[in-house]
C-alpha positions in Angstrom: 70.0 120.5 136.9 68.9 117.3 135.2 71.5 116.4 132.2 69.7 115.3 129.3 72.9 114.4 127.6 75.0 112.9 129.6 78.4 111.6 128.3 79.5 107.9 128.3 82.0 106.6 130.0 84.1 107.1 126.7 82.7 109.8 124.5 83.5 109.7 120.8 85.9 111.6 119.2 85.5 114.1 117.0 87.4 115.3 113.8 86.1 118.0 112.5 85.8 119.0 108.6 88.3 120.3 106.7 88.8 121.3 103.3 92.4 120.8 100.8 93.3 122.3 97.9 94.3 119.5 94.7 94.5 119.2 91.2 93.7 116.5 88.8 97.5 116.2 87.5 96.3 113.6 84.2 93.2 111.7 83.4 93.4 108.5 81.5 90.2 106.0 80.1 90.0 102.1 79.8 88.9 100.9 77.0 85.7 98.7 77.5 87.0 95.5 77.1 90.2 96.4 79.4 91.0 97.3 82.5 94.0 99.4 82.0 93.9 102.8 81.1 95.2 105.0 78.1 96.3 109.1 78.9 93.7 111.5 77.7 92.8 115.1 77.8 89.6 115.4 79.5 87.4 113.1 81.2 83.5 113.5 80.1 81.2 112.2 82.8 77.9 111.2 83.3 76.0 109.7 86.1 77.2 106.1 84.1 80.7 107.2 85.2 82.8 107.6 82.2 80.9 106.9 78.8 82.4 103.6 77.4 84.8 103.1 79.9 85.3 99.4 81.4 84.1 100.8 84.8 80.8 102.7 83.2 77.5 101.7 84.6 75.0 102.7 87.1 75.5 99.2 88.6 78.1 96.0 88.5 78.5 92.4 89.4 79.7 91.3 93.0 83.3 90.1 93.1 86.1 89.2 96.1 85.5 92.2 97.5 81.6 91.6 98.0 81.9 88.3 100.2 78.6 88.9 101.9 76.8 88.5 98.0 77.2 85.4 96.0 79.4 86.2 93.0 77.8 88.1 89.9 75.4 90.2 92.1 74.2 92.7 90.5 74.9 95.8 92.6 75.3 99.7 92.5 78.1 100.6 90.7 80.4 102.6 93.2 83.8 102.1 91.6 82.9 104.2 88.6 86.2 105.9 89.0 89.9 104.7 90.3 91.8 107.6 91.5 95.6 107.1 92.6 98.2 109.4 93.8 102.5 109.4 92.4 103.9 109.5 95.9 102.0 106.9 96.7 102.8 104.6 93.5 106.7 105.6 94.5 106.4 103.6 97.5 104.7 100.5 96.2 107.5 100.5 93.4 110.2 100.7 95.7 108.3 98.0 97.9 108.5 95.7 94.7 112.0 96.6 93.5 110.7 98.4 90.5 111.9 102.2 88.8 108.1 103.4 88.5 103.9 102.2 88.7 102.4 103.9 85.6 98.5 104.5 86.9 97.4 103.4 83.7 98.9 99.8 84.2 96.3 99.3 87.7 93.5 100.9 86.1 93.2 104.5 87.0 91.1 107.3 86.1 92.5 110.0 87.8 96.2 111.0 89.0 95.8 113.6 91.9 98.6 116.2 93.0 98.2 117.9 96.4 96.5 115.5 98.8 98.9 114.0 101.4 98.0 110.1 102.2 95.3 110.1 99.5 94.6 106.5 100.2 93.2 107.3 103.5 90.6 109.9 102.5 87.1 108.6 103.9 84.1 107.7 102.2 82.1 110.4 102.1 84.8 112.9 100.7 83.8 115.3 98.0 86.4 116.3 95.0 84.7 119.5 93.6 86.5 120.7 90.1 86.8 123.7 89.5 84.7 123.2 86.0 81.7 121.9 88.3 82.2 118.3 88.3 81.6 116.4 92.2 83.1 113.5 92.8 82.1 111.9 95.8 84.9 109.1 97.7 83.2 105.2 98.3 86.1 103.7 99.8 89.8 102.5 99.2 91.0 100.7 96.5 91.9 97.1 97.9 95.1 96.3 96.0 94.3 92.7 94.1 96.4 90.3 91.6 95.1 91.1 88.6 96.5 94.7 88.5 99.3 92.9 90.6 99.9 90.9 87.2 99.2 94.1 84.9 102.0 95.4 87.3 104.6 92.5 86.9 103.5 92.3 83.0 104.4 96.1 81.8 107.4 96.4 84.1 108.8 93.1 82.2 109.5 91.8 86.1 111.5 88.3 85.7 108.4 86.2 87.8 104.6 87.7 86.5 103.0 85.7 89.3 105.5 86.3 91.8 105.2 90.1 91.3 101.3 89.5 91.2 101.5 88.1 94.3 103.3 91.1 95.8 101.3 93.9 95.2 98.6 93.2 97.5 101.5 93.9 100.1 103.1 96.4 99.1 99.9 98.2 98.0 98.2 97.6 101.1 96.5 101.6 102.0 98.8 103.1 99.3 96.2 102.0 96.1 94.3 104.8 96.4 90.2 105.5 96.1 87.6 104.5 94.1 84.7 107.3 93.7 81.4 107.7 91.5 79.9 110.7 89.7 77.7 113.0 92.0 77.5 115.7 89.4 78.5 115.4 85.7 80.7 117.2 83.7 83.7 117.3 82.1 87.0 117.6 84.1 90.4 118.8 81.9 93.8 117.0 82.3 95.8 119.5 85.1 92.3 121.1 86.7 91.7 122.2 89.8 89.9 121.1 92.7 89.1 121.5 96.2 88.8 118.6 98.7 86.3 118.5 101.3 86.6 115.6 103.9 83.9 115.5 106.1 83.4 115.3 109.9 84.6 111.9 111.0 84.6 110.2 114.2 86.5 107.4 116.4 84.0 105.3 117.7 84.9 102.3 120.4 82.4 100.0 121.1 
């Protein structure tokens, strides 16, 4: 019988989807002249992202991370929302010799309970709250200076650049996600949520 699929000489893997259970543990808001963040209550969200907050927009300017652009390209706005996780930050403090990371001091929107190795979630991955808000994953957070400096800064660390310098290193896979708004809403401090990470695959060219 003629095979009209035949497999390659190495077939891709295949992970199949799964779903987790979460919880936004606390939410917190930059102003919109600042990158770091301030505890709140609830976090209102539009398709802009978070009304007034530094991050808001349905597009942004091109940075370091955007090499392939020159810099101030206007672009989509996927990093509407920075979400971290504590046993994550616990490691990068130990890393840099320090007691604690508060999220609000790199920038966070969101502190999640419940997801192990958050930072390694895959684009594509959908946070549905339990009060309707969807949440979908762009990417991981690649750990920079500036927040490095925020870091050094608030933890009154002897050498500000030297402890700017270190987070990159110590943060490298442990900064968590950056996400935009799929669906709009407003999600309380200590909701709940499900996870859903799609179907991935291990492709080998």
């Amino acid at each position: 019988m003629l095979d009209l699929f035949p497999e390659t000489e190495q077939p891709v893997e295949i992970i199949p989807a799964r779903k987790l259970s979460a919880r936004a543990a606390a939410l917190y808001v930059a102003p919109s002249d600042d990158f770091q963040t301030r505890p709140v209550g609830e976090l209102r969200l539009g398709f802009d992202g978070i009304a007034d907050d530094f991050h808001a927009g349905p597009t942004r300017r091109s940075g370091g991370r955007e090499p392939w652009y020159p810099r101030g390209t206007e672009m989509r706005n996927e990093r509407q929302l920075s979400i971290v996780a504590a046993d994550e930050l616990a490691v990068v403090a130990e890393r840099m010799g320090l007691a604690e990371i508060k999220p609000e001091w790199i920038g966070a929107n969101m502190l999640i309970e419940g997801v192990p190795h958050l930072s390694m979630l895959p684009a594509g991955s959908l946070l549905f709250f339990k009060g309707g808000v969807t949440i979908k994953v762009d990417a991981q957070n690649g750990p920079c200076r500036l927040s490095g400096r925020s870091i050094a800064e608030n933890a009154g660390m002897a050498h500000v650049e030297a402890g700017a310098l270190m987070f990159p290193k110590a943060a490298k896979r442990l900064r968590g996600l950056v996400a935009w708004v799929e669906k709009p809403g407003t999600i309380k401090a200590g909701e709940e949520m499900s996870v859903r990470v799609p179907e991935q695959w291990i492709y080998q060219a």
